[in-house]
C-alpha positions as CSV (number, residue, x, y, z in Angstrom):
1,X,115.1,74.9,85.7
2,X,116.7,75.9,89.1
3,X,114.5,74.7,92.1
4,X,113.8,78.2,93.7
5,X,113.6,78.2,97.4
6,X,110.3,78.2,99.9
7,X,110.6,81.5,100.6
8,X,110.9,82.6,96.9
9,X,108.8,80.7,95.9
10,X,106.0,81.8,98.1
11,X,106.8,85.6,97.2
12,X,106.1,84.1,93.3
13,X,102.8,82.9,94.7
14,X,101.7,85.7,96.3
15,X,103.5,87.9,93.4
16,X,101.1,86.3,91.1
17,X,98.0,86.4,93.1
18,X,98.1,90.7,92.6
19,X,96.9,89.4,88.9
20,X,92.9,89.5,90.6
21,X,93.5,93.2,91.1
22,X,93.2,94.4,87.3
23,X,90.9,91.4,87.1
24,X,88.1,93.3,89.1
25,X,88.3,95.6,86.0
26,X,88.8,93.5,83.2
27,X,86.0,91.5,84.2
28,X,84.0,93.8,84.4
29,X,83.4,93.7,88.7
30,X,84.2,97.5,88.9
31,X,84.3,100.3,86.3
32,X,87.3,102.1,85.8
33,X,87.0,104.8,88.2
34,X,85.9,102.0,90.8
35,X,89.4,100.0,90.2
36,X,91.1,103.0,91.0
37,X,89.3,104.0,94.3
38,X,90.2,99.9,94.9
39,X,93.5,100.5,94.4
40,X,93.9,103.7,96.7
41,X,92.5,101.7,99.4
42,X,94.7,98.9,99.2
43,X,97.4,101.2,99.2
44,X,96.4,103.2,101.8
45,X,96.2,99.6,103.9
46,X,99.4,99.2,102.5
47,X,101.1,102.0,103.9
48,X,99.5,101.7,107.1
49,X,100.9,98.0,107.6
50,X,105.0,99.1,106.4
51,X,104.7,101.9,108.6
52,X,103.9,99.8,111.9
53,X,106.4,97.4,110.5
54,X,109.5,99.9,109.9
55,X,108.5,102.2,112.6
56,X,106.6,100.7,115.0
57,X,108.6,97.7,114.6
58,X,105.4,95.2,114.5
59,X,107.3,91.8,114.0
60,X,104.9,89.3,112.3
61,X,106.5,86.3,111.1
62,X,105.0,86.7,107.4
63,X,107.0,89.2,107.0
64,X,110.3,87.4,107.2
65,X,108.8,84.7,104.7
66,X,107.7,87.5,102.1
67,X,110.6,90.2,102.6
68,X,114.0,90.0,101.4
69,X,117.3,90.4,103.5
70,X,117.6,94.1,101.8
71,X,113.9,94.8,102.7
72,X,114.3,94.5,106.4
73,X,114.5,98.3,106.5
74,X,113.2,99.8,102.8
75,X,109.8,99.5,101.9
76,X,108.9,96.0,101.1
77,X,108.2,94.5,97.4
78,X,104.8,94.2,98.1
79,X,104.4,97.7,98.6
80,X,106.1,99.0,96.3
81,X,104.0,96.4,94.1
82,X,101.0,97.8,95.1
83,X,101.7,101.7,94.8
84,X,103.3,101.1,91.6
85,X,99.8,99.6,90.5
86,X,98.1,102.3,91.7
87,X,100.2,105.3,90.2
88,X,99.1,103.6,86.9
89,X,95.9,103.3,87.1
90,X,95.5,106.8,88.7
91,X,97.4,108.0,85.6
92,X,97.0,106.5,82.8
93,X,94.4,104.7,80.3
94,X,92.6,101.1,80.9
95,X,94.4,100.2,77.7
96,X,98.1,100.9,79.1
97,X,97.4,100.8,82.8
98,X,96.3,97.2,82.7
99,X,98.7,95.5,80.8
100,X,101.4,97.4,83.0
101,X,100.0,95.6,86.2
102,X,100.1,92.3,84.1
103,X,103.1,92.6,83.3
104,X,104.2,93.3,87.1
105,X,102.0,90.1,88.2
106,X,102.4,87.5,85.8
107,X,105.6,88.5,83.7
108,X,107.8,89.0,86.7
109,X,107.1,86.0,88.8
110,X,107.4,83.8,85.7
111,X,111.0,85.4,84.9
112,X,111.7,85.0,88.4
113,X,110.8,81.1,88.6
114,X,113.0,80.7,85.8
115,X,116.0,82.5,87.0
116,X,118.1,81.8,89.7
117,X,117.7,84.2,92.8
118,X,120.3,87.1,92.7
119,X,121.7,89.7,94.6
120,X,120.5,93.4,94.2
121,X,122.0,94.9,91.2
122,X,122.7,91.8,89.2
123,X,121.0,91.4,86.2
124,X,119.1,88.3,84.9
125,X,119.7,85.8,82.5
126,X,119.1,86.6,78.7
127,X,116.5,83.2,78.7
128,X,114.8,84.7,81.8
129,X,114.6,87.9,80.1
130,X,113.0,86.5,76.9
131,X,110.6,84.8,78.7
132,X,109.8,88.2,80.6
133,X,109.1,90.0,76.9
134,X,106.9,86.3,75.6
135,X,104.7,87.3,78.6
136,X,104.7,91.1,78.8
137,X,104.2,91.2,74.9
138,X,101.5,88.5,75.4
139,X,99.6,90.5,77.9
140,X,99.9,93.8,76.1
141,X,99.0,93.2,72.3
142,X,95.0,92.6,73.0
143,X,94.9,95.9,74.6
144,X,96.9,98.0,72.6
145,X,96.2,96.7,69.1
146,X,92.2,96.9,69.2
147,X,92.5,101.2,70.2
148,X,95.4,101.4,68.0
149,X,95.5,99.1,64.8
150,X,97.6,96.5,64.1
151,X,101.2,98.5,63.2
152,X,101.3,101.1,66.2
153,X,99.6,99.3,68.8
154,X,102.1,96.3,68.0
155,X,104.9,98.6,67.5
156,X,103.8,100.3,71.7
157,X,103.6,96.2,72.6
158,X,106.5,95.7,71.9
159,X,108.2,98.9,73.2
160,X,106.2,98.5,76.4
161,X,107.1,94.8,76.7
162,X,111.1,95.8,76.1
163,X,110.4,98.3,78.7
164,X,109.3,96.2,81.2
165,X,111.7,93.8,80.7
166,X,114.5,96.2,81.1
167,X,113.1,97.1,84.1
168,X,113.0,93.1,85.5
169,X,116.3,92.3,84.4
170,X,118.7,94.7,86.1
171,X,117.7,96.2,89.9
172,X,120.0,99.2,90.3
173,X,121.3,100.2,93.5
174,X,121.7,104.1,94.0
175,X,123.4,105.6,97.3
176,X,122.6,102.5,98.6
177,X,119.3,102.5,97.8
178,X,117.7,99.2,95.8
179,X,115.6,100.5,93.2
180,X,113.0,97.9,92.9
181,X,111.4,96.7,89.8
182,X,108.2,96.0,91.8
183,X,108.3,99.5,91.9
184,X,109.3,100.3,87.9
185,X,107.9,97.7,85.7
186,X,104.2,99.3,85.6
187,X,105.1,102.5,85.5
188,X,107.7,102.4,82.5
189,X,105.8,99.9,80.5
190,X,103.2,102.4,80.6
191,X,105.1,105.1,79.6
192,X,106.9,103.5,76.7
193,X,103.3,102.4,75.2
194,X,101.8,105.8,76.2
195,X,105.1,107.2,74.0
196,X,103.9,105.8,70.8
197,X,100.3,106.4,71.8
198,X,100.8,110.3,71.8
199,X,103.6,110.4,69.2
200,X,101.1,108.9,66.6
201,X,98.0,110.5,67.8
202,X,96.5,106.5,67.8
203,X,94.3,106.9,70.9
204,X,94.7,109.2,74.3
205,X,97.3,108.2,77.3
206,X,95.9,109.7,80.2
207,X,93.1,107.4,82.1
């Protein structure tokens, strides 16, 4: 396994430690409703904090330790991590909105510990990318299956889980523009699930 940098490895860290978000929900800290006025507010801090940083120019050295090179003048992975959770839980139901954000803060900073870093727009390895389906199918089946039975909640696991992984694997550029998959891991995991939610009539999509 490749020995991942300081840096990346402290992004992992703090990647992973977004997991105690949904956690306020799933156990059972803060109804539904509650998670997603949580959520609002973080984002709202969020946006304060990336505005003072790319136009007021505040300069605080955690940001050079948690930001990539390509980062310096987007909106950081953090943010986009934490409006990405947001949009999801705004939108759509407990039973696809939370295995989304899982699969955003576990999945990818496993796949990312076992893959070398890379340049935008490179994808990942195929072992990295299996391991990125294990844990987004792991994190998805006890939500899906209980509201929709055993064949079409496995069948929205597993399209959910492909989903995300497709979305971890290859980080498109466009007009010179990184599309980050902190940004589209929750949402399209969420939509592929909700898919075979609404095309089989197994249990509603929208939150």
């Amino acid at each position: 396994m490749p020995d991942p940098s300081s840096g990346e490895f402290k992004r992992r860290l703090v990647h992973a430690s977004g997991t105690g978000l949904p956690l306020l929900y799933v156990l059972d800290f803060v109804t539904w409703r509650q998670f997603g006025y949580v959520m609002v507010a973080a984002s709202v801090v969020t946006a304060v904090l990336e505005f003072f940083r790319l136009v007021v120019g505040l300069d605080w050295r955690i940001y050079d330790e948690l930001t990539r090179p390509y980062e310096q003048t987007n909106l950081a992975g953090y943010a986009l991590y934490m409006f990405s959770i947001t949009a999801v839980a705004l939108v759509f139901a407990p039973y696809l909105a939370v295995p989304a954000a899982l699969m955003l803060t576990i999945g990818d900073p496993v796949s990312g510990l076992l893959g070398t870093t890379r340049e935008a727009g490179e994808p990942k390895r195929p072992r990295t990318l299996a391991a990125m389906f294990s844990v987004c199918l792991l994190v998805s089946v006890p939500y899906l299956v209980p509201v929709a039975g055993v064949a079409v909640g496995g069948i929205a696991a597993v399209t959910a889980a492909l989903a995300a992984t497709a979305a971890d694997g290859f980080t498109p550029v466009i007009a010179g523009y990184v599309i980050d998959d902190n940004a589209s891991i929750p949402p399209v995991a969420a939509v592929a699930g909700g898919v075979v939610l609404a095309l089989t009539g197994a249990a509603p999509v929208i939150g």
